[in-house]
N, C-alpha and C positions, 0 to 999 in steps of 0.2 A: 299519493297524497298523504300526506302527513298527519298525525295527532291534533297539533296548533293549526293544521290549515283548515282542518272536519271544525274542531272547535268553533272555529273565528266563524265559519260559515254559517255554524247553524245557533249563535248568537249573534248575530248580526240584524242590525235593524233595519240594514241601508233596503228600501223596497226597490224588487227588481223593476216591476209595473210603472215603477216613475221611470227608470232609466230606458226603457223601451217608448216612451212620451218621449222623452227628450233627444232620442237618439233619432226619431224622425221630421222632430222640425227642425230644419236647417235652415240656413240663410240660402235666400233665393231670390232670382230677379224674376218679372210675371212682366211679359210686353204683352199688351192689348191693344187692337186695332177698334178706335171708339170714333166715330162721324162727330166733330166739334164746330160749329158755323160761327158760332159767337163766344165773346166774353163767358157771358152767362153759363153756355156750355161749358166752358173749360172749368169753372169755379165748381158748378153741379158735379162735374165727374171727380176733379181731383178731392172734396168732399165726402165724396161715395165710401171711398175706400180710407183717407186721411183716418178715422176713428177706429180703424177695424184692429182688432189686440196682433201683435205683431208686426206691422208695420213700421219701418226704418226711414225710408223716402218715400216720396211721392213725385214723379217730373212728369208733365204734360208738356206734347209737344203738339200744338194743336196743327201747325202747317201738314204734318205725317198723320196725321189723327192717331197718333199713337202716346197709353199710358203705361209709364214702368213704374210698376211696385215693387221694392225691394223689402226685403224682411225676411222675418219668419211666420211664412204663411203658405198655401194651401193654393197654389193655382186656381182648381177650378173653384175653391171659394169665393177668392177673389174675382172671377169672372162672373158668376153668379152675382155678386152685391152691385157688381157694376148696373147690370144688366137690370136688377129688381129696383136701383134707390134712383138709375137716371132715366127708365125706358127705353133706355137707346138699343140698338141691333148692336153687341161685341162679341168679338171673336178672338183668340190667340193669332198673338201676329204672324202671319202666315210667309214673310219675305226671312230671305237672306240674302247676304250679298251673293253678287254672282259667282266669286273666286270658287266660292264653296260647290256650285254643280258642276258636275262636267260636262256639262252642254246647256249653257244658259238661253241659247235663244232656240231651244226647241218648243215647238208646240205646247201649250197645256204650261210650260215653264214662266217664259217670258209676258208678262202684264203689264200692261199703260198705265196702269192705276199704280204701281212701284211707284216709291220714290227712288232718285236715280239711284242708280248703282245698286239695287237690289234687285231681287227675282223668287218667283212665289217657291215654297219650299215643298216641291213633290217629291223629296227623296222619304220625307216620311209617310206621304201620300199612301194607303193600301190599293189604290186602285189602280192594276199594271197598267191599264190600256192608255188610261193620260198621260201615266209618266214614260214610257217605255224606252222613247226615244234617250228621254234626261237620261236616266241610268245604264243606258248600252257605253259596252267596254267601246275604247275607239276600235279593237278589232269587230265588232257588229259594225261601227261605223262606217269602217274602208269595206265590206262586203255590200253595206246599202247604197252606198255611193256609187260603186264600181262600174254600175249598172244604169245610171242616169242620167239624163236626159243636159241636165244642166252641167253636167262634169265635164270639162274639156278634152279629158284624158282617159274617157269609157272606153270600155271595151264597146267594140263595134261589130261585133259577131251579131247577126242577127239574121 
């Protein structure tokens, strides 16, 4: 490091303490799965969060009962305000499309409550035992099958 660079550094005003603020809010989408029945609901919820500092959009979609906040903002703050200014039960929305698991209609996966074409998302799930099935390579797969009862083509050793 150089004369001019020690200098500049330690006459410099720019505070680091801001730049470490700024370098963690970023732009970000926050989907919340929020129960909407009526009008009223939807204006309550999209409300909740419309005033909150950061905030870019706001879309309610009430057929999905799903809200997306885009902004720069704080996920679980945003779920928290939901949660404290409408009373409702919200959660992060827990679907993804199917493309994205590798075994969409396994147990624990696959939910009636989706809207079409998605499917609940236990690949971040911690708990193996719901997901096990979702996340087995397809070689687990051809070894659990191999042996079943409904496969055409088991093995018949028995």
């Amino acid at each position: 490091m150089g004369f001019l660079e020690y200098v500049s550094e330690k006459c410099d005003c720019y505070d680091s303490h801001r730049e470490s603020k700024l370098k963690k809010r970023q732009l970000r989408t926050v989907e919340i799965k929020v129960k909407m029945d009526c009008e009223g609901c939807v204006r309550r919820v999209k409300k909740s969060v419309e005033g909150m500092k950061g905030v870019t959009d706001v879309e309610v979609d009430p057929k999905q009962s799903k809200l997306t906040v885009t902004g720069y903002v704080d996920p679980n703050k945003v779920l928290h305000r939901v949660i404290h200014r409408t009373g409702k039960k919200a959660e992060f929305w827990p679907y993804v499309p199917f493309d994205v698991v590798p075994h969409p209609y396994a147990p624990g996966v696959y939910d009636k409550k989706a809207p079409p074409g998605y499917v609940r998302n236990v690949l971040d799930d911690p708990d193996p035992e719901k997901s096990a099935l979702a996340r087995a390579s397809s070689f687990e797969v051809a070894y659990t099958t191999a042996f079943s009862d409904e496969n055409p083509n088991a093995c018949v050793v028995m």
